[in-house]
Steps between C-alpha positions, in 0.01 A plus 500: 500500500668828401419825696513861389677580871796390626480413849769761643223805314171259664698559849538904458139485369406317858739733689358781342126383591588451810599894542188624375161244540340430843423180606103377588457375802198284371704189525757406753834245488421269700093503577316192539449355153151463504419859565700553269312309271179640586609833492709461117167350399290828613754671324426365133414727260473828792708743654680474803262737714169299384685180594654626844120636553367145424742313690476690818066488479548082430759499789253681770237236419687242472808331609743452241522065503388269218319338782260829532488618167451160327129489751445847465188637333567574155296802503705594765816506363384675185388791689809523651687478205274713277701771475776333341276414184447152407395423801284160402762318329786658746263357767470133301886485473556588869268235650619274242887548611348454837357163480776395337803591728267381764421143388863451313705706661415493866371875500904577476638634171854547673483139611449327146696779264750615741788223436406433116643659203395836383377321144305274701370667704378700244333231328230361851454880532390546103290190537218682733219641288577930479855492599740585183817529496600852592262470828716131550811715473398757730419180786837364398741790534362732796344278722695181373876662433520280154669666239266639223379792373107580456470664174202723506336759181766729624805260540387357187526877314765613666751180483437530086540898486827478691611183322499280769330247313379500140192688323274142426578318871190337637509501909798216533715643255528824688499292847778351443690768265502722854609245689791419272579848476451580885699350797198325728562686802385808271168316369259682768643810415500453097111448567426736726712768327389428138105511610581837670667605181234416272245732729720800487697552256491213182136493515307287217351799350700792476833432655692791698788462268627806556504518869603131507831444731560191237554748224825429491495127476144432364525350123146617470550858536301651206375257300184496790182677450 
């Protein structure tokens, strides 16, 4: 696989990041995995305010176990969760995961996933009905500590416009590009940094070229819209 980047201009570009993009506080290294679960489902297709909104509403009614949530009133839940949009099939996928880790897994995600590789542990996590495999990633690398990336609309977009991976990569391709190009103690901060990017500056519709502290290094500057 060839890359547009070497790696010693993909480390300024993450040194540079880290200078100038705040991190969310949304999710934290080291939480209990399925919280975070619950709360990187919520989080589908919303912002990080409606999700942080919906989390803490689910979290006063209910306590935060598969063993609650999975006998919870579905109605329930989707009030809860409302704001966050989607909020039926959200709902289906969270009482799903529920049962699952419940009747497989012993109610403990950390117990089953913590010792396996990060690959396979990706695959039981992909198997549950809703969970794809940037919300796997998320489980896997903050709560986890396995080394992958979650590639996201704005990873995605910004990995290609800085040529950290190539224009036509699907979701693997650019996965595994970053973590190629990136060292993994970095891979929480290549996320977290590249989302925070995409919302500021190298946005999907107008980019902030000009005011972009990439300029320098970016081999998209000017040929964007």
């Amino acid at each position: 696989m060839k890359y547009t980047l070497p790696q010693a201009s993909a480390q300024t570009i993450l040194n540079i990041l880290k200078d100038t993009i705040p991190l969310p506080k949304l999710v934290k290294a080291g939480a209990d995995p399925y919280q975070t679960l619950i709360v990187t489902i919520i989080s589908q297709n919303t912002t990080d305010i409606n999700t942080e909104r919906a989390f803490e509403k689910l979290s006063r009614r209910f306590k935060i176990t598969p063993e609650v949530l999975s006998n919870a009133e579905t109605t329930e839940i989707e009030n809860c969760i409302r704001i966050g949009g989607l909020y039926k099939s959200k709902t289906r996928a969270i009482q799903t995961a529920s049962k699952i880790i419940l009747e497989q897994f012993g109610g403990s995600l950390h117990q089953i996933l913590g010792s396996l590789p990060v690959e396979d542990a990706r695959k039981i996590l992909m198997k549950m009905p809703g969970i794809g495999p940037k919300t796997a990633d998320v489980v896997l690398l903050f709560s986890l500590d396995k080394p992958t990336i979650p590639v996201d609309t704005h990873v995605n977009r910004v990995s290609k416009r800085l040529g950290l991976a190539m224009p036509k990569d699907g979701y693997e391709e650019v996965r595994l590009s970053l973590q190629t190009i990136f060292q993994p103690k970095d891979y929480a901060l290549v996320h977290l940094l590249l989302i925070g990017h995409g919302r500021k500056t190298c946005k999907a519709q107008k980019p902030q070229c000009k005011i972009c502290p990439l300029i320098i290094i970016c081999p998209s500057i000017g040929g964007l819209s």
